[in-house]
C-alpha positions as CSV (number, residue, x, y, z in Angstrom):
1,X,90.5,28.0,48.4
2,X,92.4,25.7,46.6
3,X,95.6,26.6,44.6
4,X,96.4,23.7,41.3
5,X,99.7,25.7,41.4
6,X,101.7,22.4,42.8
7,X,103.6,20.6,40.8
8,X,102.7,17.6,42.6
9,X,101.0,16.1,39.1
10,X,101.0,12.6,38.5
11,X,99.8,10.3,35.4
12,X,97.3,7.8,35.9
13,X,99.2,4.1,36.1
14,X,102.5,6.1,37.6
15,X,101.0,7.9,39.9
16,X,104.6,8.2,42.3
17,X,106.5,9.5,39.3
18,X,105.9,13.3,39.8
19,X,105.5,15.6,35.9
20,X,108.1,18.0,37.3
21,X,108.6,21.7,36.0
22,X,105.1,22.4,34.8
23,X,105.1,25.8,33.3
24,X,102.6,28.5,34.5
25,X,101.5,30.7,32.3
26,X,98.6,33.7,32.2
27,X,96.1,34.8,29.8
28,X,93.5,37.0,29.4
29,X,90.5,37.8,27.5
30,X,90.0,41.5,26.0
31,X,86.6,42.4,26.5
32,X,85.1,39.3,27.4
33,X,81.2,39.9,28.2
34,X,81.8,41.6,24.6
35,X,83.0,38.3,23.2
36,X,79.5,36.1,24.2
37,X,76.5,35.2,22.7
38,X,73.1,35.4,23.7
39,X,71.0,32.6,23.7
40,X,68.5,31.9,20.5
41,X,65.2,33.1,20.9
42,X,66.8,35.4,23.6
43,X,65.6,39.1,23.4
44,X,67.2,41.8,25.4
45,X,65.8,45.1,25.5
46,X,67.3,48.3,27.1
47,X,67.3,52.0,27.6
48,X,69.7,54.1,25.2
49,X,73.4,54.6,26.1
50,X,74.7,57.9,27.6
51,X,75.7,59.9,24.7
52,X,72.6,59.0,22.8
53,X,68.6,60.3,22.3
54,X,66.6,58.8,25.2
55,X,63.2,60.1,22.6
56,X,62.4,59.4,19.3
57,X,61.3,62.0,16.8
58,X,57.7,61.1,18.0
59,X,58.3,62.2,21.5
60,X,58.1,58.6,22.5
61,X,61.0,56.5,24.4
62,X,63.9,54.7,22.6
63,X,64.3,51.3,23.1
64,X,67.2,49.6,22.3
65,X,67.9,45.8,21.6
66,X,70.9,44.1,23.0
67,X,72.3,42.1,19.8
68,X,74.8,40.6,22.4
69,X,75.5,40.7,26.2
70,X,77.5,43.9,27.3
71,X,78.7,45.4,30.4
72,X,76.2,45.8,33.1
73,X,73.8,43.7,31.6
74,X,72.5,41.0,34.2
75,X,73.3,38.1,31.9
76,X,76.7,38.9,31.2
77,X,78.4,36.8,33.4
78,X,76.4,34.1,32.4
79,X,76.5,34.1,28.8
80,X,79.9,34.7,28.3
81,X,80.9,31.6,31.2
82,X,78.1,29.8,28.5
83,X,80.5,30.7,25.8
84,X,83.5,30.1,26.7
85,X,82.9,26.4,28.6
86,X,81.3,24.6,25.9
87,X,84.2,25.3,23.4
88,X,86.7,24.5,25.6
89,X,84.9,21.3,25.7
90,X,85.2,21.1,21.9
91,X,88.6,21.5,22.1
92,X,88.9,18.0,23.6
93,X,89.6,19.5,27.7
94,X,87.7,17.7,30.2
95,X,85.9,19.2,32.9
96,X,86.6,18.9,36.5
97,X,83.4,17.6,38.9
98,X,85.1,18.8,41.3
99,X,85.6,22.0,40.3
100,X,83.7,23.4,37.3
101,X,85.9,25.8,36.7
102,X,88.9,23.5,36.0
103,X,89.8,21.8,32.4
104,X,92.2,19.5,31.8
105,X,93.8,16.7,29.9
106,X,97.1,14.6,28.7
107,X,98.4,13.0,26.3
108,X,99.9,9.1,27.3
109,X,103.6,7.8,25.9
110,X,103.5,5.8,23.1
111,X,106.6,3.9,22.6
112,X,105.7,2.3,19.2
113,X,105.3,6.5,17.6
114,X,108.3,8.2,19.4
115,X,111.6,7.0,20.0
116,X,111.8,9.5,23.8
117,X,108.5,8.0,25.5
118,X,108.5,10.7,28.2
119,X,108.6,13.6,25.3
120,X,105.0,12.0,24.1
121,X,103.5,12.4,27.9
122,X,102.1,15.7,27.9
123,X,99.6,17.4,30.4
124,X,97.6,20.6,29.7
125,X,95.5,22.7,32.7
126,X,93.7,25.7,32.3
127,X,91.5,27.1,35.3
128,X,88.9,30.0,34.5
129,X,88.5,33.3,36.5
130,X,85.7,35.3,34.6
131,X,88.0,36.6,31.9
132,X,91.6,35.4,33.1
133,X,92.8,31.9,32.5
134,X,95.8,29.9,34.3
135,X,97.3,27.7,32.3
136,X,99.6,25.1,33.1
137,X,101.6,23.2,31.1
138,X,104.6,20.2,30.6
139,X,105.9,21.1,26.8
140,X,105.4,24.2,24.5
141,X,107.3,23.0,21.5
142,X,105.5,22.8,18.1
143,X,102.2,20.4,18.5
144,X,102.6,20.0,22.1
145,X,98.9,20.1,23.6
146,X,99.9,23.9,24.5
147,X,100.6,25.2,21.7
148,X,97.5,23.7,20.0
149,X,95.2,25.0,22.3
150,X,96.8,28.6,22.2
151,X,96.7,28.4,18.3
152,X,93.0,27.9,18.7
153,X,92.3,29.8,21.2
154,X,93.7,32.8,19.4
155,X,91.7,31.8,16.2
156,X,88.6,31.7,18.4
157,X,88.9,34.7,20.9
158,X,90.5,37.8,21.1
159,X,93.2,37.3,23.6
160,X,96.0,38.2,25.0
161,X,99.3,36.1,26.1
162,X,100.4,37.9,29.7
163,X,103.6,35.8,30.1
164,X,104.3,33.7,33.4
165,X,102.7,34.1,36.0
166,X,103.7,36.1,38.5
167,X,100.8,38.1,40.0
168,X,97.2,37.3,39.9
169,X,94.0,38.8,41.2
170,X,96.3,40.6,44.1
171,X,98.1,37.1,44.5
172,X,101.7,36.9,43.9
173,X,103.9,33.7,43.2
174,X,107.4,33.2,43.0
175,X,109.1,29.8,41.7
176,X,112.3,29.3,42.9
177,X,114.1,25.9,42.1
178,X,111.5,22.8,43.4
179,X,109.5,25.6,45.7
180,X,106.3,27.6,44.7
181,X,105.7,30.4,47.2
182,X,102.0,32.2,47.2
183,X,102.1,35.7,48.7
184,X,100.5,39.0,49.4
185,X,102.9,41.2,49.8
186,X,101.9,44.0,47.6
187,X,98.1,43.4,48.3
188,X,98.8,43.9,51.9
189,X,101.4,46.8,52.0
190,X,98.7,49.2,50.3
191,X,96.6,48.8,52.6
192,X,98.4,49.3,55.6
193,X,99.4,52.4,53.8
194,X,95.5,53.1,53.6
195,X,95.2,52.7,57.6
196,X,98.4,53.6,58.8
197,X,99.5,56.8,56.7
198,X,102.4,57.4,59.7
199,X,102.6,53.7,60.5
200,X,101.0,51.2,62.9
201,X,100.6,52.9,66.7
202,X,102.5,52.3,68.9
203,X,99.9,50.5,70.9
204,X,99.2,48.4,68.0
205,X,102.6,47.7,66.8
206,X,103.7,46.3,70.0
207,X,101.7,42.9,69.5
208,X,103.3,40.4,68.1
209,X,100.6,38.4,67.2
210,X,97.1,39.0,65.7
211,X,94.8,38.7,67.9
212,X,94.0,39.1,72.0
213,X,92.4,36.5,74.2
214,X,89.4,38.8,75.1
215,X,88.5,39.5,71.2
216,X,85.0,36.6,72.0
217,X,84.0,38.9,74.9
218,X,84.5,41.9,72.6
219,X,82.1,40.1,70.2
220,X,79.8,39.1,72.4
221,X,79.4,42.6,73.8
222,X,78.9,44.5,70.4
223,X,76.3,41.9,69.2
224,X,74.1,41.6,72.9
225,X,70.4,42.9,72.7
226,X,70.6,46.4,73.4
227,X,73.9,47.6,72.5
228,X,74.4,50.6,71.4
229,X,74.6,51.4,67.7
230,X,77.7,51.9,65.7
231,X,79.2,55.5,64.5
232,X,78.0,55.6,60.7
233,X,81.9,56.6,60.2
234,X,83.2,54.0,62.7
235,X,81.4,51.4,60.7
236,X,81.8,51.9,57.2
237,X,85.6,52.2,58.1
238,X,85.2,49.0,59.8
239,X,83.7,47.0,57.4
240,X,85.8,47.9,54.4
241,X,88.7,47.0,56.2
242,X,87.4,43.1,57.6
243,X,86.5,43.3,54.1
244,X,90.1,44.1,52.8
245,X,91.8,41.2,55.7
246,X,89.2,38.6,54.8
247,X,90.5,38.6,51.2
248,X,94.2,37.7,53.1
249,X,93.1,35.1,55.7
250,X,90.7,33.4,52.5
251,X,93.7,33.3,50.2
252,X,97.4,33.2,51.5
253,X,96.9,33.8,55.1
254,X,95.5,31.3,57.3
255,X,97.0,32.3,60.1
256,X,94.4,34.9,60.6
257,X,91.1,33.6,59.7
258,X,90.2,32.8,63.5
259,X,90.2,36.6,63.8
260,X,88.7,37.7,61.1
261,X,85.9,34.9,61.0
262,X,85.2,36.4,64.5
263,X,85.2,40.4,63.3
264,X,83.0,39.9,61.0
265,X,80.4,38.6,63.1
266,X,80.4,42.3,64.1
267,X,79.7,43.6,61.0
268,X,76.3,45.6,62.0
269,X,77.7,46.6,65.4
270,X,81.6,47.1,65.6
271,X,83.0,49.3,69.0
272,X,86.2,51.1,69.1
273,X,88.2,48.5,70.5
274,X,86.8,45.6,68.0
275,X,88.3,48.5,65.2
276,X,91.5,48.5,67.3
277,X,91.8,44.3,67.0
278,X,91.0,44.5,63.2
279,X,94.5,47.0,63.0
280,X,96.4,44.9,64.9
281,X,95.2,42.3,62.4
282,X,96.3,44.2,60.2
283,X,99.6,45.3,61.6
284,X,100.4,41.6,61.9
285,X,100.2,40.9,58.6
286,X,102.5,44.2,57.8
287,X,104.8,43.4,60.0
288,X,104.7,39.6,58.4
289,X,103.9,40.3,55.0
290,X,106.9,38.2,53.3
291,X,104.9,34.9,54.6
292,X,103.5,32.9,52.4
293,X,102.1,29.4,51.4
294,X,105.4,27.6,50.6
295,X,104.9,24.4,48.2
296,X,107.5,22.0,47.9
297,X,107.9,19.5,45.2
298,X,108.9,15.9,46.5
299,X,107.3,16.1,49.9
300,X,104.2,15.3,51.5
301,X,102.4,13.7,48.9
302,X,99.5,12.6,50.5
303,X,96.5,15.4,51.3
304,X,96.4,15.5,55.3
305,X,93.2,17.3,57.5
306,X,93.3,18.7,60.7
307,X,90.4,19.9,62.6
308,X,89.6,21.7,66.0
309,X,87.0,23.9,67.8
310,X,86.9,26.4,70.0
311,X,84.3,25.9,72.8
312,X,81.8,28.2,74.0
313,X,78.7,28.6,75.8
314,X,76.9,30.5,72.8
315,X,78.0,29.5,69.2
316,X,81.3,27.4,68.8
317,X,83.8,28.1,66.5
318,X,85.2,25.6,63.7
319,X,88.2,25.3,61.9
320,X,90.2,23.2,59.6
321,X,93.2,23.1,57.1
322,X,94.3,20.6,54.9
323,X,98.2,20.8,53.8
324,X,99.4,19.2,50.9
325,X,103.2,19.9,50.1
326,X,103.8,20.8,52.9
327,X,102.0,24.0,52.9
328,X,97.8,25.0,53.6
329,X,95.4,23.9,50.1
330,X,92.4,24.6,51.7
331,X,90.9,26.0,55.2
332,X,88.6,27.6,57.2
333,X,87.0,29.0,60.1
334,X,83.9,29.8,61.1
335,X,80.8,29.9,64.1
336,X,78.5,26.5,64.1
337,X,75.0,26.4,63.4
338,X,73.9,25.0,66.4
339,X,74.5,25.5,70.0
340,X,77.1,22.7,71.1
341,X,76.7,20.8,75.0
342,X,80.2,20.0,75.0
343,X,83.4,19.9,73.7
344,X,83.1,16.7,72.2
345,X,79.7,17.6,70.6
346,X,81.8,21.0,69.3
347,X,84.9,18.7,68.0
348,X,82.2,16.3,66.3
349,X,80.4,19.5,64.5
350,X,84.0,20.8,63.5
351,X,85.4,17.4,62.2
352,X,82.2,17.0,60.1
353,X,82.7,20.2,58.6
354,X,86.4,19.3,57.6
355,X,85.3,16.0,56.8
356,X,83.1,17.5,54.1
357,X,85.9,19.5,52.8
358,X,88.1,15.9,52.6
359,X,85.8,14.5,49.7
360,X,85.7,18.0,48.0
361,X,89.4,17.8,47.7
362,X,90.0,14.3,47.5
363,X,87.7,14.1,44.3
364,X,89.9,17.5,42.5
365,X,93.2,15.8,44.1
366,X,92.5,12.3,42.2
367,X,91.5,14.2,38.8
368,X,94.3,16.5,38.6
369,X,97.0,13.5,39.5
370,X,94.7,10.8,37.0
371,X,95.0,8.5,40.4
372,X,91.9,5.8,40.1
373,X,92.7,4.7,43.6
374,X,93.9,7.8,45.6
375,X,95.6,6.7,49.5
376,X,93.3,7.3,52.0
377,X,93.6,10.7,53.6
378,X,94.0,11.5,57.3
379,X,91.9,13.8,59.2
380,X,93.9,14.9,62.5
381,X,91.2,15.5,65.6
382,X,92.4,16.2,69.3
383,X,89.8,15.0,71.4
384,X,89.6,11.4,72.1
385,X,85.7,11.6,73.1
386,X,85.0,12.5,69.5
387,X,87.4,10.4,68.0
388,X,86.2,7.4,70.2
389,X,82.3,8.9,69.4
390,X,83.0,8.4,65.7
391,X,84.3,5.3,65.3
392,X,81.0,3.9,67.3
393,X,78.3,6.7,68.6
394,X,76.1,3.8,69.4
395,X,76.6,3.5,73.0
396,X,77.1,7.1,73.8
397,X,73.8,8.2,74.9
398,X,74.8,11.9,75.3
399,X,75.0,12.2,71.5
400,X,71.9,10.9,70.9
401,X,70.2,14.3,70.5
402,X,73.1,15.2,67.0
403,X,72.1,15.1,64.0
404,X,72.5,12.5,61.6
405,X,75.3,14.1,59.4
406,X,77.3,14.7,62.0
407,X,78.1,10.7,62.0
């Protein structure tokens, strides 16, 4: 997951000169499936609305026709995302490739119209989330690019300004000075009240950190041919709460996606003590839930990747993370596709995947900073065989049997 909440922004020709101080700021749409349209031609049919006669006076069943997209209809979604884009485009935002649900653009100083050049520079974001948007922002003064697109906007939709940002969709920030921090706090206290009404056990609350060595062995054992199935109870319990903790180690927390990537391969299946290592997942987090992704303006400017795998004779696991401000952008974790011969074959399959997550941000990076010519970005491997394997696989006969991509 990617967070444009850095104020590492940069204009195109001065692309070291950081626009410093952007403002964040939240707004949301009331009612927003109400708000689309449907397509022309487009005919909806549906049954009548609780409260109403299902039968006409005939004896025969009401139909009703959908004059616009509501609430549980399939299409919802969809039209109103259809609604929404294309005026944004209007407005004059351009849309990232990267990232369709990212709109941006600036404004470029013009010394010959303003007498204070860096008052003309102005920089306007907005990122969609269904009916939410996150906007960011250099001036709000009369005419800046804000403040036109929030008179429109109002003119246009029925809206509503939720101030700055300081919690969204269970993620909370706090700006302090040059530092944005990105945090879970609340999200996570809740539920450990959910699971640990009295607090963590003792037996749980002793670890320190979230995982054991033996959780593969635990995996491996609740997912074999012939295990024994799971307690209805056990695993409905189970899977809301890898549920709940894959939310943290997706968002804020990548200390703990190892872990969680390998619960949830145990999602049909889970034991007793797999249950047990997804609480003291969870107790870790408790115990640590004032951590957070950190972003600091002013240092490391350049997007950096580091990838690894963990080896094993069934299904490998890969992971990357790619830190920009000195704190996690994007990451992840999760089991190969293929079987892997060695570790070099495993590092290979794990540095593709990160590599594939390097143009993915690269291309978003360069939009949001206007950089033509981004630096090239460094991805971090600790296995000489596959770094010596991808700078020339030709003579390495023992790799002959990977696939193309992984090259």
């Amino acid at each position: 997951m990617q967070h444009p909440t850095s104020i590492e922004l940069a204009h195109a020709g001065c692309t070291r000169r950081p626009l410093n101080q952007l403002h964040m700021r939240r707004w949301d749409f009331e009612a927003a499936y109400l708000q689309g349209e449907l397509e022309m031609g487009e005919t909806i049919d549906c049954s009548a609305p609780p409260g109403h006669a299902t039968t006409g006076g005939d004896g025969d069943v009401v139909v009703w026709r959908a004059q616009r997209p509501v609430y549980g209809m399939a299409q919802a979604g969809r039209r109103w995302q259809r609604s929404l884009y294309p005026w944004l485009l209007e407005f004059g935002l351009r849309q990232s490739e990267a990232d369709p649900s990212v709109f941006y653009m600036r404004t470029t100083p013009d010394a010959h119209r303003h007498e204070d050049a860096s008052m003309a520079a102005d920089v306007l974001y907005v990122s969609c989330y269904v009916d939410d948007l996150f906007i960011l922002y250099k001036h709000d003064r009369d005419g800046s690019l804000y403040d036109k697109f929030t008179t429109a906007l109002k003119q246009r939709w029925r809206v509503e300004d939720e101030g700055p940002i300081t919690d969204l969709l269970n993620i909370e920030t706090e700006r302090e000075g040059d530092t944005i921090t990105l945090k879970q706090a609340s999200y996570i206290t809740k539920l450990s009240r959910e699971y640990f009404p009295d607090g963590p056990p003792a037996h749980i609350h002793a670890y320190t950190v979230p995982r054991t060595m033996d959780i593969r062995e635990c995996i491996i054992e609740a997912t074999a041919d012939g295990a024994a199935p799971a307690d209805p109870a056990l695993a409905t319990r189970y899977k809301r709460l890898v549920g709940a903790l894959l939310y943290c180690a997706t968002q804020t927390r990548p200390d703990v996606s190892y872990p969680v990537s390998m619960l949830c391969r145990a999602m049909p299946r889970p034991t007793t003590a797999l249950m047990d290592a997804a609480l003291r997942v969870l107790a870790s987090l408790n115990k640590h839930k004032q951590v957070g992704l950190r972003y600091q303006h002013g240092t490391q400017r350049r997007l950096e990747g580091y990838s690894d795998a963990d080896w094993a004779v069934q299904r490998s696991q890969s992971g990357f993370v790619f830190t920009l401000g000195r704190a996690s952008i994007s990451w992840g974790s999760k089991r190969q596709p293929v079987v892997a011969l060695s570790t070099c074959e495993s590092e290979l399959m794990a540095a593709t995947e990160a590599a594939k997550e390097a143009v993915h941000l690269r291309r978003l990076h360069a939009e949001l900073t206007f950089e033509n010519n981004p630096p090239p970005t460094h991805l971090h491997l600790d296995n000489m065989g596959a770094i010596d394997t991808a700078y020339n696989h030709s003579h390495h006969s023992r790799m002959k049997h990977c696939d193309r991509k992984v090259f």
